[in-house]
N, C-alpha and C positions, 0 to 999 in steps of 0.2 A: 417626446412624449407620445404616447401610443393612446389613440382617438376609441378606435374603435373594440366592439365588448371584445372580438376576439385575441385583440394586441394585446387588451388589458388584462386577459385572461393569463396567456402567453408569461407577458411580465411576473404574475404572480409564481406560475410553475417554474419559471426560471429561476428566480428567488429560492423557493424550497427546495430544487435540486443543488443549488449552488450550495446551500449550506451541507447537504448530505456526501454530495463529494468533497466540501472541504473536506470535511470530519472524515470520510473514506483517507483519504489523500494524506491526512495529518498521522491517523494512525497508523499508514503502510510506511511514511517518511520515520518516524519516531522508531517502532522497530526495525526497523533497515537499521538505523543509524545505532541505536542499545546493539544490536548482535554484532556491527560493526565493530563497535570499540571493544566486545569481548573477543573479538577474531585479533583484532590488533594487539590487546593484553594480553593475546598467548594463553587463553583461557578456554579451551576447547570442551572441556563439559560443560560449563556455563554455555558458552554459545551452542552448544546442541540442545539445553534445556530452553532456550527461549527459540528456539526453529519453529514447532509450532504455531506459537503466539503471530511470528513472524509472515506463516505460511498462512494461517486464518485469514489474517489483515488483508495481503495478500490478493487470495482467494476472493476475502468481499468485496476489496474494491473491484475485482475484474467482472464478477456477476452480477455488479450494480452497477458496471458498464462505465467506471467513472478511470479507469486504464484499461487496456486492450487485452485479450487472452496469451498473446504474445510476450505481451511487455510484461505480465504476468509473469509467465513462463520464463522468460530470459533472467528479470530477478531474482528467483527463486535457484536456479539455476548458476548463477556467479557465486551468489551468498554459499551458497552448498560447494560450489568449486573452492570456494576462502577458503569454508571450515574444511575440507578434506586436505588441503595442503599443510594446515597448521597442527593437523593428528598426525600427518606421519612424519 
């Protein structure tokens, strides 16, 4: 239990960031996983018509600091290596 104003302060921002990187976190997992299964189903304009949505998600979780620019980049990066192998 956190005594003092500024622990209790602390607690409360922790809270409201928790919830914003779920909700980052939840939308980057969701589309990974939708473009997934259209990589798997051999549906390669589908899966290039949801790449954007994919790359947003992405994008905002890494500028809201809630995954790395790395770990950014390396997803976006595999996902793209998928779709290129299942176009040619």
């Amino acid at each position: 239990m956190a005594y003092t104003k500024n622990a209790k302060k602390a607690n409360r921002v922790n809270k409201h960031r928790r919830v914003f990187n779920a909700r980052h976190k939840k939308a980057v997992k969701d589309t990974v996983k939708a473009t997934t299964k259209l990589i798997a189903a051999k549906k390669p304009a589908d899966a290039e018509k949801s790449l954007p949505a994919l790359y947003k998600a992405i994008d905002k979780a890494a500028k809201h600091g809630t995954i790395k620019k790395n770990t950014a980049a390396r997803m976006k990066s595999r996902i793209t290596k998928r779709l290129q192998a299942t176009v040619k």
